[in-house]
N, C-alpha and C positions, 0 to 999 in steps of 0.2 A: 638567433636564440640558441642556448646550449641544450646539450640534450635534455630532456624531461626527467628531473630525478625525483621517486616518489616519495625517499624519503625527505625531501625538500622542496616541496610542490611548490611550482611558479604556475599560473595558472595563465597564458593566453588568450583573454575571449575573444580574441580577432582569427584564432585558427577558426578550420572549420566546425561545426558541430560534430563531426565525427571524429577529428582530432582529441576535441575537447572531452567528448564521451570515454574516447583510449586514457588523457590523461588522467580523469576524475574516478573512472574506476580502480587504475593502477596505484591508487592512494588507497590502502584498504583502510576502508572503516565500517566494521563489524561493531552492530550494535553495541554499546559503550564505547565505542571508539574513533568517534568521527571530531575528537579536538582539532587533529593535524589540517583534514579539510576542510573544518570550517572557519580556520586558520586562512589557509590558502585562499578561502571564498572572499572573505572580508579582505584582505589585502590585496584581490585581482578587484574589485569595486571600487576599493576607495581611490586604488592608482587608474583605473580605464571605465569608470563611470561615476564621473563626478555629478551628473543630475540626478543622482539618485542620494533619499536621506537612507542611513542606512543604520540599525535598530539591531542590536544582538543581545540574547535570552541563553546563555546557556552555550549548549554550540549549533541554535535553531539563528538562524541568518535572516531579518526579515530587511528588504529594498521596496522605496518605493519612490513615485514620482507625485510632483504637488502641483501638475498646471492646473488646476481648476477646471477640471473639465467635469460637464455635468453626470458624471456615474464612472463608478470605480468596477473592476475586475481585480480578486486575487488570484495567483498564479500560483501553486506549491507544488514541493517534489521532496521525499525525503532525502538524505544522505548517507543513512546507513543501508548496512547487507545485514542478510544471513551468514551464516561463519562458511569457512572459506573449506574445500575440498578439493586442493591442488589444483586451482580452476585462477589464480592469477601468478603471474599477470598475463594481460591480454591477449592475445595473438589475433590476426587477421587472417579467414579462411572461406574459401568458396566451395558451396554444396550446391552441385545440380546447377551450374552456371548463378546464383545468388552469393553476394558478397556480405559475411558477418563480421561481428566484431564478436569475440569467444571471449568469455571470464564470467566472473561474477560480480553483481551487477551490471551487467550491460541491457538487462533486459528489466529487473526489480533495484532501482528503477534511474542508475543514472546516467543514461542516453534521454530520456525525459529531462533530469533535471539539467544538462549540459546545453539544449536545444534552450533551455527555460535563462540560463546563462546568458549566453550569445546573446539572443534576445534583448536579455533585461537593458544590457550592456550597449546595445547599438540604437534601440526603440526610442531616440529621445523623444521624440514627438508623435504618440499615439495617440489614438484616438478616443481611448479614456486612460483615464490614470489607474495603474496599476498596482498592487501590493504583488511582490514576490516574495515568494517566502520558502526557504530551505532548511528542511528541521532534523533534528535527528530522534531515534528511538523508535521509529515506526515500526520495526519489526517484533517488538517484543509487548509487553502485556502495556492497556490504553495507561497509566495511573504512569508510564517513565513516559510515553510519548511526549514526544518536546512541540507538539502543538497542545497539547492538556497544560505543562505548562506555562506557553506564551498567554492563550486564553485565559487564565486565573491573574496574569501579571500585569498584561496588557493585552485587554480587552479591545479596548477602542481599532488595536487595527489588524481586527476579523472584518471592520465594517465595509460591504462591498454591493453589488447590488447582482454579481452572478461573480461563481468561482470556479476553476481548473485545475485538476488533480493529476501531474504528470504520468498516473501509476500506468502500466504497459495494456496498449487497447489493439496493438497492429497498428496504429496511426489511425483508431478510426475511432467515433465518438460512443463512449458506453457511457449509459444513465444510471445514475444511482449507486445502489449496491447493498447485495444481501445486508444481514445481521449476523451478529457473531457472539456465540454462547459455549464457552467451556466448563465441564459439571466435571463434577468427582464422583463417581456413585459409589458407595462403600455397602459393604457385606460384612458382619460379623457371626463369628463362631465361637469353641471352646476350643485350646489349646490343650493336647494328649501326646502320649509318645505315640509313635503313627505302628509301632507292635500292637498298640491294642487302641484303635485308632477308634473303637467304639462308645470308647470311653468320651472322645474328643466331641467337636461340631465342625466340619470342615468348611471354612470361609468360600474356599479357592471353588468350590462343586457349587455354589452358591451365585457362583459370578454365570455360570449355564443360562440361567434367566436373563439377565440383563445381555448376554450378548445373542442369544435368540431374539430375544427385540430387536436388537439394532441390526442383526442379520436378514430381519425378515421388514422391515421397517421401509416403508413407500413414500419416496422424495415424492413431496405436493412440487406440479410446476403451477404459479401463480401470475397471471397476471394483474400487472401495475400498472396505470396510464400509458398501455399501448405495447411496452414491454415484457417479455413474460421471463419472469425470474424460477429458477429452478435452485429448491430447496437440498440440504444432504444433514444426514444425519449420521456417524460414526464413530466407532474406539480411536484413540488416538494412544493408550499406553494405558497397560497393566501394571498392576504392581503389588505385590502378596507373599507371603510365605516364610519362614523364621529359621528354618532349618530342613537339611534334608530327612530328619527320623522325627520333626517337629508337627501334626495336624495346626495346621496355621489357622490362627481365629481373627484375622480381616484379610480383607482384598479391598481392592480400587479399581476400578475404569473408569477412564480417563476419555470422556465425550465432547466430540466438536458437534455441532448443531449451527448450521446455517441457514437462517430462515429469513422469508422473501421479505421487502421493507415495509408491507402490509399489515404485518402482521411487530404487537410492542412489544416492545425488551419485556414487559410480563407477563405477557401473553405469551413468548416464547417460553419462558420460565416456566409460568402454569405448563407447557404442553411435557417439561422434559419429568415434571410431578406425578402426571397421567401418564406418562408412557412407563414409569421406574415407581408403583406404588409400593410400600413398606420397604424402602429402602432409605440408608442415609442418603441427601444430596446437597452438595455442598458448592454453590455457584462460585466460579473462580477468577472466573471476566468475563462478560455482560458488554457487547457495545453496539447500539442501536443501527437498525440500517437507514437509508436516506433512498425519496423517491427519483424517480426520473429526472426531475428539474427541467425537464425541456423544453417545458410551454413560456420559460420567461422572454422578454423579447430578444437582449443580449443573446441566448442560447440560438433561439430560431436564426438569427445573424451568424452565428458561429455556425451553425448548423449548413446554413450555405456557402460560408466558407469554404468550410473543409470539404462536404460533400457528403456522399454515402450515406446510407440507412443506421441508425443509431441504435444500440446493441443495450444488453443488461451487464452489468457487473454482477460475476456472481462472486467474486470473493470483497472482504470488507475494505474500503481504502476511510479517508478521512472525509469523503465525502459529506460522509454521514455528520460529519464536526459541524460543516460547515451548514447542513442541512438546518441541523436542529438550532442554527444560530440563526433562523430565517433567510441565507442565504443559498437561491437554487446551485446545485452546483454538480458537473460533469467530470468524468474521467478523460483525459486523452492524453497517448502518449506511446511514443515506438518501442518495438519487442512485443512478443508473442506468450501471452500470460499462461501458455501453457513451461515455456520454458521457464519463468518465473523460479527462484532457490535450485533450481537443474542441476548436475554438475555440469552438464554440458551445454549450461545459458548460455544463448548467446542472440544477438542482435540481428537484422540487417538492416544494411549500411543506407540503402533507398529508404526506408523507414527513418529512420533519424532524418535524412534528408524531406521527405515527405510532413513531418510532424514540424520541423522546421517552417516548411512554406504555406502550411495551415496556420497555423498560429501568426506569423509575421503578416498574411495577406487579413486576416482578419484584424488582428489589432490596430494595421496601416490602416485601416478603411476599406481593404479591395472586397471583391466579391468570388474570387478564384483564387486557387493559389498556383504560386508561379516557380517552377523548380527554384529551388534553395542550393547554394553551392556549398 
């Protein structure tokens, strides 16, 4: 093979999974920008996995297989990043005798989607039939997300009977996942020249209240079906002011709210009414969380697969899509969700490896998994 050029991605899924993770991140596709590899994706499928039917929306990639076997799994992974901070391309580096793989996305999330590759690609004869599916827009507000959408266009193939979210778990099974709510809270005043600023109403002094709330404001941890989810509540950006001799008459803060999947999209809402009375607020995105899923029987199967005690998600993946379409469904996938947008994301290389022979030992039938090369 010639060497990997990203600006003209040939995509090997016979290399390793950790190969494949170096090349699919070294194609950068930053939200709006994942034509080129879902380019690549479709044309490494159609030439090295001809049992698979293969469905594209956009530049969301969906594969699947038709043996008729009695219960389906979808498999997803997004393909887009976070925008890039001199963090590719990749390099390879050991910390404390641990080998990574460094860039962006290696961790959010395509060392997931690469393992999810490989797979789709070699799996001919699984033991239920599969939907993969690789979408883009994940990172930015649910209305671009490129499974919102597949689901409005074709519907029919969400249908599954349990689903897997490659977003980054360690390689170990997280249920669910929080809820996700972004407000605007607005303040208004009177506009003065600030020499005689008595005259004005100042917006900006006015934002004092709302961010005593949220400074003094007590994350509920709740649990869900065995999990216990912990909520947060925060500013995420200000924004106010006309001039510097100007008494500014609005301000804005800018609130993320993450609340446990217990609790509905309006009931979150009602809570941010109660917490911010006599203020403007103005909901901006709204996206439902999803429970555990882990009582279906597929899950309990995958559950002894893979192994280990089963964790909460707390930040929002598309779980929750798949949730509210009567599908139970799981996160798992390599990288460490603390490095998640990092500058300095980055992977290990046993983890890819790991996530690999979880998935493969389960889909095959086994009951262990078995290192993955």
């Amino acid at each position: 093979m010639p060497a990997f050029d990203p600006a003209h991605p040939v995509l090997d899924l016979s290399e390793s999974s950790v190969v494949l993770t170096q090349q699919i991140c070294d194609v950068e596709s930053v939200s709006g920008n994942e034509t080129l590899l879902a380019d690549a994706i479709v044309a490494a499928l159609e030439q090295q996995a001809p049992h698979l039917e293969i469905v594209r929306d956009g530049d969301t990639v969906v594969a699947r297989t038709n043996l008729g076997r009695a219960q389906r799994v979808a498999i997803a992974g997004h393909i887009d990043t976070v925008p890039l901070n001199d963090n590719l391309p990749t390099r390879y580096e050991t910390i404390d005798g641990v080998e990574y793989l460094w860039g962006r996305g290696t961790v959010d999330m395509k060392a997931g989607t690469a393992v999810q590759l490989k797979l789709a690609a070699e799996l001919v004869n699984p033991e239920v039939d599969i939907t993969w599916m690789w979408y883009d827009h994940e990172e930015v507000s649910n209305d671009l997300n490129g499974l919102t959408r597949l689901a409005a266009n074709r519907p029919e193939l969400f249908a599954a009977d349990f689903a897997i979210l490659g977003e980054p778990s360690n390689s170990q099974i997280e249920g669910g996942c929080n809820g996700n709510l972004r407000a605007e809270i607005r303040a208004y005043g009177l506009r003065a020249h600030s020499a005689r600023g008595w005259v004005g109403d100042n917006a900006i002094h006015k934002a004092a209240t709302i961010l005593d709330t949220l400074a003094h404001y007590q994350a509920r941890e709740v649990e869900v079906d065995g999990l216990v989810y912990r909520e947060g509540l925060n500013a995420v950006g200000i924004t106010g002011g006309v001039a510097g001799n100007v008494i500014p008459d609005e301000v804005m803060v800018h609130v993320n709210y993450r609340f446990a999947p217990s609790r509905s999209g309006e009931e979150a809402v009602a809570h941010i009414h109660e917490l911010f009375p006599g203020f403007d607020i103005r909901i901006v995105d709204l996206a439902e969380g999803a429970r555990p899923g882990l009582d279906a029987p597929l899950a309990q199967r995958f559950l002894a697969a893979v192994g280990g005690e089963p964790k909460p998600k707390y930040g929002w993946t598309d779980v929750a899509r798949f949730s509210a379409m009567g599908v139970p469904a799981v996160n798992y996938g390599p990288g460490d969700p603390l490095k998640a947008h990092a500058d300095d994301e980055r992977v290990s290389l046993q983890q890819i490896r790991d996530c690999e022979a979880g998935l493969r030992a389960w889909l095959s039938g086994g009951d262990s998994p078995a290192a993955a090369g």
